[in-house]
TIRO-2110 file (N, C-alpha, C; in Angstrom, 1 decimal):
// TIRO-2110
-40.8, -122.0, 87.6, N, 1, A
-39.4, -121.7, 87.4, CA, 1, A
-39.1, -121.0, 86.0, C, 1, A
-40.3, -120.5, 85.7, N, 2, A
-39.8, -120.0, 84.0, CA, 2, A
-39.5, -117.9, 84.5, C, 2, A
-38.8, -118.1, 83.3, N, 3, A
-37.9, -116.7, 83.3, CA, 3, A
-38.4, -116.0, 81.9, C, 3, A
-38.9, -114.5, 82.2, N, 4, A
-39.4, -113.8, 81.6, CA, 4, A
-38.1, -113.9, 80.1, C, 4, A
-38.8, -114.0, 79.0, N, 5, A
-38.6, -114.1, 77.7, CA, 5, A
-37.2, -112.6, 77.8, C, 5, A
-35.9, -113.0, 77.3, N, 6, A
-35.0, -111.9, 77.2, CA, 6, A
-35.5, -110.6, 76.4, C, 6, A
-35.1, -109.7, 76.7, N, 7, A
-35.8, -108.4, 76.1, CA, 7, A
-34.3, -107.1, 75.4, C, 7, A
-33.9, -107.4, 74.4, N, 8, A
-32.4, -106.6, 74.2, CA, 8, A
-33.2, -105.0, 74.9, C, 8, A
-32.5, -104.7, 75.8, N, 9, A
-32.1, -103.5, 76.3, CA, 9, A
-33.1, -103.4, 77.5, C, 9, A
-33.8, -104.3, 78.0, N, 10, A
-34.3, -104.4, 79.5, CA, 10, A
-33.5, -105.4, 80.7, C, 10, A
-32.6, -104.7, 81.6, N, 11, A
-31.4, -106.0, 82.6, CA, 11, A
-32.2, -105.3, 83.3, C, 11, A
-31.8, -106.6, 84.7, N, 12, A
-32.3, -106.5, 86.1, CA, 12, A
-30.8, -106.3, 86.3, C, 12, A
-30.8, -105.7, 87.9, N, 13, A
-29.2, -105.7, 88.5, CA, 13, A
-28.1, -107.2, 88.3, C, 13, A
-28.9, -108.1, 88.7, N, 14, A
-28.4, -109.7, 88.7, CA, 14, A
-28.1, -109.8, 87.3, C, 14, A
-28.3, -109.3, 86.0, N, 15, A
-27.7, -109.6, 84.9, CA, 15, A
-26.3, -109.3, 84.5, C, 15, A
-26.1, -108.2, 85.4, N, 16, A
-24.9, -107.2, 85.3, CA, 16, A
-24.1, -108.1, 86.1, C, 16, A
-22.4, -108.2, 85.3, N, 17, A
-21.2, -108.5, 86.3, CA, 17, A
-20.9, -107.7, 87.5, C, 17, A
-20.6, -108.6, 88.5, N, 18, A
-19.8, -107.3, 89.7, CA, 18, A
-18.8, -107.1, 89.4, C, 18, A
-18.5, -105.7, 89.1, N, 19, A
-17.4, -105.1, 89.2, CA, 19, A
-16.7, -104.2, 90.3, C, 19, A
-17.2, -104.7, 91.2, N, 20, A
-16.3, -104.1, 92.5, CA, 20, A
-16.7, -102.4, 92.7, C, 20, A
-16.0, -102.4, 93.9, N, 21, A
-15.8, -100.7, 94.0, CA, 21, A
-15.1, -100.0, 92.8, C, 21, A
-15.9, -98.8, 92.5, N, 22, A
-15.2, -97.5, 91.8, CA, 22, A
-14.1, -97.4, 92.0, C, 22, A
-12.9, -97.7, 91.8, N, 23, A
-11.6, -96.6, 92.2, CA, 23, A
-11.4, -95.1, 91.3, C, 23, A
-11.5, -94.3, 92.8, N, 24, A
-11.2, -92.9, 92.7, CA, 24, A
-9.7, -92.6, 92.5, C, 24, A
-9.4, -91.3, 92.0, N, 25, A
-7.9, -91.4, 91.7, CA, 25, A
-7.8, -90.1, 92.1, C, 25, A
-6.9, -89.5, 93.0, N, 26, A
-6.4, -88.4, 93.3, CA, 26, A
-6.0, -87.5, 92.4, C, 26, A
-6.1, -86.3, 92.3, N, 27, A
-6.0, -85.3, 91.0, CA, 27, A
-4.0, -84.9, 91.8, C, 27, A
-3.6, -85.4, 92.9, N, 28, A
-2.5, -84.7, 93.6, CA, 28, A
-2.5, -83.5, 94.3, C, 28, A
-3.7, -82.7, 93.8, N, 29, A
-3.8, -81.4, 95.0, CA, 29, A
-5.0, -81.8, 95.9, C, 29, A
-4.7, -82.1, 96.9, N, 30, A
-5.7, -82.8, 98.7, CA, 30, A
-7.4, -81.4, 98.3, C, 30, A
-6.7, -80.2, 98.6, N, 31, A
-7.7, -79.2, 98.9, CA, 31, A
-9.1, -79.5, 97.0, C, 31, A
-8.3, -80.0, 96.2, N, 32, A
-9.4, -80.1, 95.2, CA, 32, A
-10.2, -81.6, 95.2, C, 32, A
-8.6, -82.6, 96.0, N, 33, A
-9.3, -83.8, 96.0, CA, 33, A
-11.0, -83.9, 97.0, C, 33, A
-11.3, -83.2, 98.1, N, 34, A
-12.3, -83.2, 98.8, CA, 34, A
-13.6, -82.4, 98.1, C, 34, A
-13.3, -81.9, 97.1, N, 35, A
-14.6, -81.5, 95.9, CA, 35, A
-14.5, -82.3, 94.5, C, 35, A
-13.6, -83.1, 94.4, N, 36, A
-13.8, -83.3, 92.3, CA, 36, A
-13.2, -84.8, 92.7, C, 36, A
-13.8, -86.0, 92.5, N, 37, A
-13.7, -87.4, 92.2, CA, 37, A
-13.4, -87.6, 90.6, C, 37, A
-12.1, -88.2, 90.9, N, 38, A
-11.6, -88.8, 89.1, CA, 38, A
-11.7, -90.4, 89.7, C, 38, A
-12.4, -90.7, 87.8, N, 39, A
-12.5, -92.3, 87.3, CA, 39, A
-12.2, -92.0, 86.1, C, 39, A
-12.0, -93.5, 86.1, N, 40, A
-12.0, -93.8, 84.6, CA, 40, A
-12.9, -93.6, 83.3, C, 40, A
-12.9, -93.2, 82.4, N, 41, A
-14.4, -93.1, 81.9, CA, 41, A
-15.0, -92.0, 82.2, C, 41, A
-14.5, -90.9, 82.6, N, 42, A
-15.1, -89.4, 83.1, CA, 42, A
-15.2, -88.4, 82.4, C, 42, A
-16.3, -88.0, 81.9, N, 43, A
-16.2, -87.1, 81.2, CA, 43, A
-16.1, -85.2, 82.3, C, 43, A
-15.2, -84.7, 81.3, N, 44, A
-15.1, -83.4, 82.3, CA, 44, A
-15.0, -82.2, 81.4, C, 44, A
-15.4, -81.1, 81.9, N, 45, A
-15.3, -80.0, 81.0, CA, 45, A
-14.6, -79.1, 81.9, C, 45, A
-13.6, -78.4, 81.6, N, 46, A
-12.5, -77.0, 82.3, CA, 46, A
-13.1, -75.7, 81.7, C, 46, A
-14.3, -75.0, 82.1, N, 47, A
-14.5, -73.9, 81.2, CA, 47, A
-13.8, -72.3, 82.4, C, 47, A
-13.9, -71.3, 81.5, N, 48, A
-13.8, -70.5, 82.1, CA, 48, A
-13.0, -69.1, 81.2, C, 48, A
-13.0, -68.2, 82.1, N, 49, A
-12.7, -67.1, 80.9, CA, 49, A
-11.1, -67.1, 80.3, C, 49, A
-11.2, -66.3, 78.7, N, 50, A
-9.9, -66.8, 78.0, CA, 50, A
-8.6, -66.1, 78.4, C, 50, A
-7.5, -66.9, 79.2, N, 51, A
-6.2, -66.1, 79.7, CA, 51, A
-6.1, -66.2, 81.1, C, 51, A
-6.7, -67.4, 81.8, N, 52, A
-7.1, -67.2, 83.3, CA, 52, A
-6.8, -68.6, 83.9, C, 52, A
-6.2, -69.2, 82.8, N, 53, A
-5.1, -70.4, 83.7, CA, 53, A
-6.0, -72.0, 83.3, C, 53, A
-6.9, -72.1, 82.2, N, 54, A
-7.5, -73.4, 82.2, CA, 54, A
-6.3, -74.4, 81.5, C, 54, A
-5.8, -73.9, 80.6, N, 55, A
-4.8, -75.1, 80.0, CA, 55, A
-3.8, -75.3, 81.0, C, 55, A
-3.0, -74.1, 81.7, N, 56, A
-2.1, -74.3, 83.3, CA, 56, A
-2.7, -75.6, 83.5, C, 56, A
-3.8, -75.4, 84.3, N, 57, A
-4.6, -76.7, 85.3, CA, 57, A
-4.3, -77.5, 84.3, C, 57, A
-5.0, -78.0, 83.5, N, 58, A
-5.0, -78.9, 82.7, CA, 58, A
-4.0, -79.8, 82.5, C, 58, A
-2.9, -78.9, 82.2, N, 59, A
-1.4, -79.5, 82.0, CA, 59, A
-0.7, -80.1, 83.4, C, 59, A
-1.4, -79.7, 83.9, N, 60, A
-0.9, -79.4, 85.8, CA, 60, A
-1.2, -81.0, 86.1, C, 60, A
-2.8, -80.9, 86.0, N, 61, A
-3.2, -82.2, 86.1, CA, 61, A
-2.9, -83.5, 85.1, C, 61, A
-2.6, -83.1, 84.3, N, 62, A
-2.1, -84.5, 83.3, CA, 62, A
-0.8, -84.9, 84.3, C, 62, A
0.2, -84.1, 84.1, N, 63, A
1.3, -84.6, 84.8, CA, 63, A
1.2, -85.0, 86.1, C, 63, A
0.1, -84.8, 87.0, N, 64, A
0.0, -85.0, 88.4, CA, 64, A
-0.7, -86.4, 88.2, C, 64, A
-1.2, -86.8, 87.5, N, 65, A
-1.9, -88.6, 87.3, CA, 65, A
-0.8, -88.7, 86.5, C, 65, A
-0.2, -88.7, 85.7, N, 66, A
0.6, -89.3, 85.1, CA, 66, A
2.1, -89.9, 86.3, C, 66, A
2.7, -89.2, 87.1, N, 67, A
3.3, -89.1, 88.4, CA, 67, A
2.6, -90.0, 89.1, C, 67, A
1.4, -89.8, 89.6, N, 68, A
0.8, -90.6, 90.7, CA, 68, A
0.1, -91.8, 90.5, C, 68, A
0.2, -92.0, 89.5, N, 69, A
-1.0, -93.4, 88.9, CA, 69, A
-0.3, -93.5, 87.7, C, 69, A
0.8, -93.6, 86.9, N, 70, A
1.0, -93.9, 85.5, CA, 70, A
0.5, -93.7, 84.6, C, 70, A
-0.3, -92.6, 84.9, N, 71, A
-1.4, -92.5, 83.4, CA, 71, A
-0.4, -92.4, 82.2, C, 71, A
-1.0, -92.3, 80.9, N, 72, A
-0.5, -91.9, 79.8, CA, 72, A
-1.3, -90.6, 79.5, C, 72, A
-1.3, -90.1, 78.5, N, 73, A
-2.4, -88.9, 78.0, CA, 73, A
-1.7, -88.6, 76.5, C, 73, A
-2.8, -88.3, 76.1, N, 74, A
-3.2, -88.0, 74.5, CA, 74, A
-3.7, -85.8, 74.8, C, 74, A
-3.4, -85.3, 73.9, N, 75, A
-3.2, -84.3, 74.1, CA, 75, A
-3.8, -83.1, 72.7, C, 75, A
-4.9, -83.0, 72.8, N, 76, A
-5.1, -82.2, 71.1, CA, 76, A
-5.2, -81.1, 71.4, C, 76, A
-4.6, -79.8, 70.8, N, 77, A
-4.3, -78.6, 71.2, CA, 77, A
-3.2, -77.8, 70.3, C, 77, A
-4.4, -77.5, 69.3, N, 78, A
-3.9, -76.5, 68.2, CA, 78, A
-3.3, -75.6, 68.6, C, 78, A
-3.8, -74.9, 69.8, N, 79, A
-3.5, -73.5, 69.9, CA, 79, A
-1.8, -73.5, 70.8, C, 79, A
-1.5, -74.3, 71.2, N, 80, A
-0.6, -74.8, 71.8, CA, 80, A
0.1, -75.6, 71.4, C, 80, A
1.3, -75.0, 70.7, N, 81, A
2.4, -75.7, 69.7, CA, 81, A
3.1, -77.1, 71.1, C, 81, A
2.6, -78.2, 70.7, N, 82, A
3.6, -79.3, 71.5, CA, 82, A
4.9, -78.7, 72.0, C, 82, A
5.7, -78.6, 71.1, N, 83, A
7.1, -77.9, 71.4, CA, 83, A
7.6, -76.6, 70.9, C, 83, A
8.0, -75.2, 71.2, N, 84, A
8.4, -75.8, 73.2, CA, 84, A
7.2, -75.1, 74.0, C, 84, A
5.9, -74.8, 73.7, N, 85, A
5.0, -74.4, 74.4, CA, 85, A
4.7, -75.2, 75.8, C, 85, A
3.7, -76.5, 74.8, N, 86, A
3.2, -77.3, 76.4, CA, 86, A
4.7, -78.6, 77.1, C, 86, A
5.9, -78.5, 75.9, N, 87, A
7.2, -79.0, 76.7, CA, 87, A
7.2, -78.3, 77.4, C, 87, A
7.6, -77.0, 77.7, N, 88, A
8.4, -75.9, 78.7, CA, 88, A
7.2, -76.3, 79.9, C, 88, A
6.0, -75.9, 79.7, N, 89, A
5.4, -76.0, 81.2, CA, 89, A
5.3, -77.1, 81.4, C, 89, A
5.7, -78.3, 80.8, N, 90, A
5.3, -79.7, 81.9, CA, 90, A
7.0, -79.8, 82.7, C, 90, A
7.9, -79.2, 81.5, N, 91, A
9.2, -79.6, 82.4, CA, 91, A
9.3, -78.8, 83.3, C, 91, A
8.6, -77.5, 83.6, N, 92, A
8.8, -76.7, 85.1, CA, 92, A
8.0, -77.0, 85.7, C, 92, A
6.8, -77.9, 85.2, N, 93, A
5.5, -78.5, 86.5, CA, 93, A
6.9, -79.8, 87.2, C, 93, A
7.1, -80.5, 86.1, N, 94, A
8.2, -81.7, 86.9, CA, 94, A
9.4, -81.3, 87.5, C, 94, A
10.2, -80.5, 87.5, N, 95, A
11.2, -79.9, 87.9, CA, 95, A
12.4, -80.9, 87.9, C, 95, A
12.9, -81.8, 87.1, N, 96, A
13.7, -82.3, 87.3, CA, 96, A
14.8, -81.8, 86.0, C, 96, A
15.9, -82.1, 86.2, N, 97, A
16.8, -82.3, 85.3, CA, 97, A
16.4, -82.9, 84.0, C, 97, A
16.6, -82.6, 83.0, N, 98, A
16.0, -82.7, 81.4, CA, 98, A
16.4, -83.9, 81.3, C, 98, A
17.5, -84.7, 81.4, N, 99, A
17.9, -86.2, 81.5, CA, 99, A
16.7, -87.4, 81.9, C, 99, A
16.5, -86.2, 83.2, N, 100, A
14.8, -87.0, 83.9, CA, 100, A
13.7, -87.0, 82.9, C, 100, A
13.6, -85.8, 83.5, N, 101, A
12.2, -85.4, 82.6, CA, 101, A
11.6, -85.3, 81.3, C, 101, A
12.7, -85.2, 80.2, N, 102, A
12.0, -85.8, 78.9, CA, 102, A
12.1, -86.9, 79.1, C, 102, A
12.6, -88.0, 79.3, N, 103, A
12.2, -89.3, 79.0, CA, 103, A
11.1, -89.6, 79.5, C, 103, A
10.7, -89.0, 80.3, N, 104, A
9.2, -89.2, 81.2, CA, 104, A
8.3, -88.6, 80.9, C, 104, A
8.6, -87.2, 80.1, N, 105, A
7.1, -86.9, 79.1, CA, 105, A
7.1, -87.7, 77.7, C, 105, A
7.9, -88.1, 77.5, N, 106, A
7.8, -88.6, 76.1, CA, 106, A
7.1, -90.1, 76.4, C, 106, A
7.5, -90.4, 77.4, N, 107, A
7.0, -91.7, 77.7, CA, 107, A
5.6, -91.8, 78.1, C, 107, A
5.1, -90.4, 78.6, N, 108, A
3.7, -90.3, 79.3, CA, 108, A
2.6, -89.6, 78.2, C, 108, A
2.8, -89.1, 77.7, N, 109, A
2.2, -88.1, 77.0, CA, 109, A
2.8, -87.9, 75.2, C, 109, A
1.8, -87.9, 74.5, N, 110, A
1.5, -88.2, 73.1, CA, 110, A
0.2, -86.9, 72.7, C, 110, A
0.9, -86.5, 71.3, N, 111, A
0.3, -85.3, 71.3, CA, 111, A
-0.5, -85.8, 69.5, C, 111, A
-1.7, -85.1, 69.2, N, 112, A
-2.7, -85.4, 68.3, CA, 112, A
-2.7, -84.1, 67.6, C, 112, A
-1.9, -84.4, 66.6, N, 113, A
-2.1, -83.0, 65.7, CA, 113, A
-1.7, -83.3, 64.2, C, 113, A
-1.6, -82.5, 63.6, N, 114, A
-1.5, -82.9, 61.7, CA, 114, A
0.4, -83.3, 61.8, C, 114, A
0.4, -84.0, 60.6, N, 115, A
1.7, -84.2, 60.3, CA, 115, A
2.8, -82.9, 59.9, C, 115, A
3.7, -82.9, 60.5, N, 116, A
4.1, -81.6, 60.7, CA, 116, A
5.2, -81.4, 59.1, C, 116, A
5.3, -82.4, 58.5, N, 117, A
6.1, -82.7, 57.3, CA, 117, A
5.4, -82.4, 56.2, C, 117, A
3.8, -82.3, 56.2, N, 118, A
2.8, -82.0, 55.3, CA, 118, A
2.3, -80.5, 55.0, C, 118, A
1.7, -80.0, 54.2, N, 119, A
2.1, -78.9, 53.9, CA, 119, A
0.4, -79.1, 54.1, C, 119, A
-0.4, -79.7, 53.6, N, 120, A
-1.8, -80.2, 53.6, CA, 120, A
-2.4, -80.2, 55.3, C, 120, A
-3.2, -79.2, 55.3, N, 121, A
-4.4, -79.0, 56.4, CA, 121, A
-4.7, -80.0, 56.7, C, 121, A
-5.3, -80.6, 57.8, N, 122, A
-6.2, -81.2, 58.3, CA, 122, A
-7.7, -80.6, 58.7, C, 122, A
-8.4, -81.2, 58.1, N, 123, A
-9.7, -81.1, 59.5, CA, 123, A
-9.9, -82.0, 60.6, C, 123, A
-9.8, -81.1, 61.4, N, 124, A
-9.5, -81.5, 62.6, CA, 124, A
-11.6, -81.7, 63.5, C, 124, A
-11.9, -82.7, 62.7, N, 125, A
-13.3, -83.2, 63.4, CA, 125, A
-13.4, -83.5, 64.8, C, 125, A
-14.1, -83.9, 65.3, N, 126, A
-14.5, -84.4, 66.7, CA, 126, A
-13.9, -85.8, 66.4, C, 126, A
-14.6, -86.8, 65.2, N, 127, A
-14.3, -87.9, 64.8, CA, 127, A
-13.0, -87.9, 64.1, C, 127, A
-12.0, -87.1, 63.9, N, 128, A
-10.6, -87.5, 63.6, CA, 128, A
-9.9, -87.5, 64.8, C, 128, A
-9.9, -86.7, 65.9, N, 129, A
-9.3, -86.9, 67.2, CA, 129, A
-9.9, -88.1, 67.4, C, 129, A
-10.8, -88.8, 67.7, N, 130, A
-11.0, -89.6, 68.3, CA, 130, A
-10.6, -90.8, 68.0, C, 130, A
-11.0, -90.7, 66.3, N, 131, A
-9.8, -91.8, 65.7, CA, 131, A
-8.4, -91.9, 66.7, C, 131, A
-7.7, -90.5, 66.3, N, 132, A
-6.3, -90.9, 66.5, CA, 132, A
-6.3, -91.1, 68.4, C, 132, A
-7.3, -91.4, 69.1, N, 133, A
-7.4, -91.1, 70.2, CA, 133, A
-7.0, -92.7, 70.8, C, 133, A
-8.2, -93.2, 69.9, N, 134, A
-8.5, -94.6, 69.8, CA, 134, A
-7.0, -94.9, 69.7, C, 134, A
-6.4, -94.7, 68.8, N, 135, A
-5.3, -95.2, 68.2, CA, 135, A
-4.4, -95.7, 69.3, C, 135, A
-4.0, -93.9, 70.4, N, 136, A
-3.8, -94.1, 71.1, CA, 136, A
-3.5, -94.7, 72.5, C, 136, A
-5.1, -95.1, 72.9, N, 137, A
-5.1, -95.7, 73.6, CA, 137, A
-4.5, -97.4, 73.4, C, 137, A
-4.6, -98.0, 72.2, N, 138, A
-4.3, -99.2, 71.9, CA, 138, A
-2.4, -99.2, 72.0, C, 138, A
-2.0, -97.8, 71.1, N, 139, A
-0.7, -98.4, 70.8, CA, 139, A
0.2, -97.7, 72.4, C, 139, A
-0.3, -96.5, 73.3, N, 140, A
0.3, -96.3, 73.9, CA, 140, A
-0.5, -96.3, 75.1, C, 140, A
-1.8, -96.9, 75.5, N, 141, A
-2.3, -97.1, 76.2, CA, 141, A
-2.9, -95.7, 77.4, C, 141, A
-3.6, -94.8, 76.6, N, 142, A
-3.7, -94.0, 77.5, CA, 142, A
-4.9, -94.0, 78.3, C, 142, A
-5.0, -93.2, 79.4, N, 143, A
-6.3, -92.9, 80.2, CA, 143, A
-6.6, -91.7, 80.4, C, 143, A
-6.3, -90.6, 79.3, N, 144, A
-6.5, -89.4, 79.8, CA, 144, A
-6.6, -88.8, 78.0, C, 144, A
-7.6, -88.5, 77.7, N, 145, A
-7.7, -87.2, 76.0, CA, 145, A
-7.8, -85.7, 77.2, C, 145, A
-7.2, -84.8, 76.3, N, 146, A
-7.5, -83.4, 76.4, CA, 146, A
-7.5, -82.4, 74.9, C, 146, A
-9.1, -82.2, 74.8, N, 147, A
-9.1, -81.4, 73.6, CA, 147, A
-9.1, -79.9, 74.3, C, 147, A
-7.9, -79.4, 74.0, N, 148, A
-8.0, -77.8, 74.3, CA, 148, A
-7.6, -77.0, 73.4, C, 148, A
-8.2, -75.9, 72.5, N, 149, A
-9.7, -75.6, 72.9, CA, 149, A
-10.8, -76.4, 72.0, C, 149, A
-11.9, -76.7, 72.5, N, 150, A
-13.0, -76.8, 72.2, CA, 150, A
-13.2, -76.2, 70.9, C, 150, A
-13.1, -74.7, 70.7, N, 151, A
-13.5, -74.4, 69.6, CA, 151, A
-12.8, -74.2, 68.6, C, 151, A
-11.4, -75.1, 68.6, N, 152, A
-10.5, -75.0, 67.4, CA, 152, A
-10.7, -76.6, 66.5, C, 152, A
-11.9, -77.1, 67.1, N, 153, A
-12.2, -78.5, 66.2, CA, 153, A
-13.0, -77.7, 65.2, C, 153, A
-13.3, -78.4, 63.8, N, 154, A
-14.0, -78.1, 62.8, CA, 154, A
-15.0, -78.7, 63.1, C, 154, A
-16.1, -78.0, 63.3, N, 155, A
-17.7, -78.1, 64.0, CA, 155, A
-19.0, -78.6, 62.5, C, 155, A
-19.4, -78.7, 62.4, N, 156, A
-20.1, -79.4, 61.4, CA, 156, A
-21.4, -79.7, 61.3, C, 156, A
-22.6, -78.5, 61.8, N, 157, A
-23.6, -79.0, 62.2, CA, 157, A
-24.8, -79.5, 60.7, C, 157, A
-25.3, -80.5, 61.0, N, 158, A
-26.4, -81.1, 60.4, CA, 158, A
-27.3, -79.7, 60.0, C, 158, A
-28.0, -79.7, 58.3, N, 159, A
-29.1, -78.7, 58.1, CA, 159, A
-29.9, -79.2, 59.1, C, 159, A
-29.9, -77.5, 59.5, N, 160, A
-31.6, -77.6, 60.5, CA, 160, A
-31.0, -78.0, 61.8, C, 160, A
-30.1, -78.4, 62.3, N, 161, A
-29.6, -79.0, 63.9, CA, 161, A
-29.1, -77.7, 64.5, C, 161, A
-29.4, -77.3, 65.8, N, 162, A
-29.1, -76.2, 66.7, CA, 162, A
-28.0, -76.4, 67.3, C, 162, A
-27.2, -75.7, 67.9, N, 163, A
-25.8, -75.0, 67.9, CA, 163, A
-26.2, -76.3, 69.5, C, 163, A
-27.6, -75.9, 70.2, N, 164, A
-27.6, -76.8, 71.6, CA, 164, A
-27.7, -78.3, 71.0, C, 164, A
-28.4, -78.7, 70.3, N, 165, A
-28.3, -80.2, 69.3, CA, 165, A
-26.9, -80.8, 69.2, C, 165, A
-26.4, -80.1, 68.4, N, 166, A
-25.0, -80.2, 68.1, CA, 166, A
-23.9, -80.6, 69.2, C, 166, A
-24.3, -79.7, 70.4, N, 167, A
-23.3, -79.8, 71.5, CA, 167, A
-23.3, -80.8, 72.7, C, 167, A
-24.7, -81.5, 72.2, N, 168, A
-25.4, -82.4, 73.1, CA, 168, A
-25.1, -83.9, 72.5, C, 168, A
-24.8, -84.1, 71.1, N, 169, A
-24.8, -84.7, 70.7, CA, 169, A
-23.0, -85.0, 70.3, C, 169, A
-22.2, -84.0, 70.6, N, 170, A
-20.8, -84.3, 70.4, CA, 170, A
-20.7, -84.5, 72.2, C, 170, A
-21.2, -84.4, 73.3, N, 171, A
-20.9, -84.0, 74.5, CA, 171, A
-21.4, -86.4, 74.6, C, 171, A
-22.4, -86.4, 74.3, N, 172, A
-22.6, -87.5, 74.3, CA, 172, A
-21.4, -88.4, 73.6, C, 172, A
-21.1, -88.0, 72.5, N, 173, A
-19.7, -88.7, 71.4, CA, 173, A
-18.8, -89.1, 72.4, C, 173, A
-18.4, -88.1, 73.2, N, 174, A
-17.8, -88.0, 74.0, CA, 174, A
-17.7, -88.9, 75.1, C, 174, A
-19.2, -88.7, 76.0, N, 175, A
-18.9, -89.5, 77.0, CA, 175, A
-19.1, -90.8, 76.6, C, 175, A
-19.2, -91.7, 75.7, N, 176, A
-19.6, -93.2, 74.9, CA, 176, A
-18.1, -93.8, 74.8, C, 176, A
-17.6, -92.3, 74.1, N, 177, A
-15.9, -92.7, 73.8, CA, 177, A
-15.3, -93.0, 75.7, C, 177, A
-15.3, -92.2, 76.3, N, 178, A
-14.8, -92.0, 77.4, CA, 178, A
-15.0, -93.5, 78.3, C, 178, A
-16.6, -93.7, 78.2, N, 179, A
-16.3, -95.2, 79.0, CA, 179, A
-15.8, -96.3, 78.4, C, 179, A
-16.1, -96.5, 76.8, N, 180, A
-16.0, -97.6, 76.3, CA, 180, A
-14.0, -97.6, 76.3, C, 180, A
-13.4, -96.9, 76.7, N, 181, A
-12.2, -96.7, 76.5, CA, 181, A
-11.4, -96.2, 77.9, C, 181, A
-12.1, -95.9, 79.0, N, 182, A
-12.2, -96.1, 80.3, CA, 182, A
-11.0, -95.0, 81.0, C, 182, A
-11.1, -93.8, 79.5, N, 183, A
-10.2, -92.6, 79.9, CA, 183, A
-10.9, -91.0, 80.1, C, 183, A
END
């Protein structure tokens, strides 16, 4: 009856809790739901050429989980002034009456950017969003970060570390943050 000596970082299946079936979550458009499965904890990338509708989607879909499943979302996106930039398209994605609808983006969605009172820059790191991501999630509970774009973070590579190092190594940042926080 004796049991192999514990080993940190060797489990059998039986060590692990059941946690039940995956719940998938509908993105709200059927024709994308039959190719792209959303969870919790998912890491995803929207690439594609610049002027051709990735932040649209993006925005599209925050508000379509937010609607259909209560998400919350966190929002980082220099290039895209909060107001009245990504206000105007989520209030014509929602179409309701402004009475409706701001109270229901304000309530869903929280935006990650410098203090708008400060005259003082931010660097805007991979590790300061995430900070305020974290934050996030705790004080307004979200399931959803969107950094758009990608290349408006201040990038920071290690002497001697390659541009593919670098991106392998924030992509991983990434998905660690993504499960351990299950957005």
């Amino acid at each position: 009856g004796a049991k192999p000596y514990p080993v940190r970082g060797l489990y059998r299946l039986s060590d692990y809790p059941d946690r039940g079936e995956l719940p998938v979550y509908s993105t709200g458009w059927w024709t994308v739901d039959k190719n792209l499965k959303l969870f919790a904890g998912e890491f995803m990338v929207v690439t594609g050429i610049p002027g051709h509708g990735k932040s649209s989607f993006v925005i599209n879909l925050m508000v379509n989980l937010a609607r259909a499943h209560g998400w919350r979302a966190a929002m980082f996106s220099p290039e895209m002034p909060p107001v009245p930039f990504v206000q105007n398209k989520m209030r014509a994605i929602v179409g309701q009456d402004r009475s409706v609808c701001d109270p229901f983006l304000d309530d869903r969605f929280v935006f990650i950017d410098s203090d708008p009172t400060s005259a003082q820059d931010e660097d805007f790191t991979l590790q300061w969003v995430l900070d305020r991501a974290t934050d996030a999630v705790h004080r307004d509970g979200i399931r959803l970060l969107v950094i758009d774009p990608w290349n408006e973070l201040e990038h920071a590579r290690r002497p001697g570390e390659s541009m593919t190092d670098y991106i392998g190594s924030c992509i991983r940042t990434l998905k660690r943050w993504a499960r351990l926080y299950r957005c």
